[in-house]
C-alpha positions, 0 to 999 in steps of 0.5 A: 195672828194675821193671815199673810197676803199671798193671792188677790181678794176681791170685793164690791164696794157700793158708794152712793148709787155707784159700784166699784171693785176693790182688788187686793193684791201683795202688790197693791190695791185697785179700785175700779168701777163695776163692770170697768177696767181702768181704774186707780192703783196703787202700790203698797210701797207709794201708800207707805211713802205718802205717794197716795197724797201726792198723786191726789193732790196732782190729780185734783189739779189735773181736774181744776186745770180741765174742767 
C-alpha cells in the first residue's frame, strides 16, 4: 500500500555537473537549482491535465524568440 502524501519531501538531483532540488509537496513539484530559490513548479492537477506539455512548449518558444 502506498504511503499518502501529506508533508514535503526533499531530494537532490545531480544532472550533468549541476545540483538541483526537488521538493514535493500534495500540492506539486519544484524543482530548483541547489543553493537557488526560483525555480519551475508545477502543480499536480496542471500535470494531470497535460498543462506541463503546454507551459514546455511556450517556454521553448519564449527561449527561440530571445535568444
Amino acid at each position: 500500500m502506498p504511503t499518502r502524501l501529506d508533508k514535503t519531501i526533499r531530494r537532490e538531483l545531480e544532472l550533468g555537473e549541476k545540483l538541483y532540488t526537488v521538493t514535493i509537496t500534495p500540492e506539486g513539484v519544484k524543482i530548483t537549482p541547489k543553493g537557488g530559490r526560483r525555480g519551475h513548479e508545477i502543480t499536480w492537477e496542471e500535470l494531470l491535465r497535460g498543462d506541463a506539455d503546454l507551459r514546455r512548449d511556450l517556454n521553448i518558444s519564449l527561449d527561440a524568440y530571445r535568444g
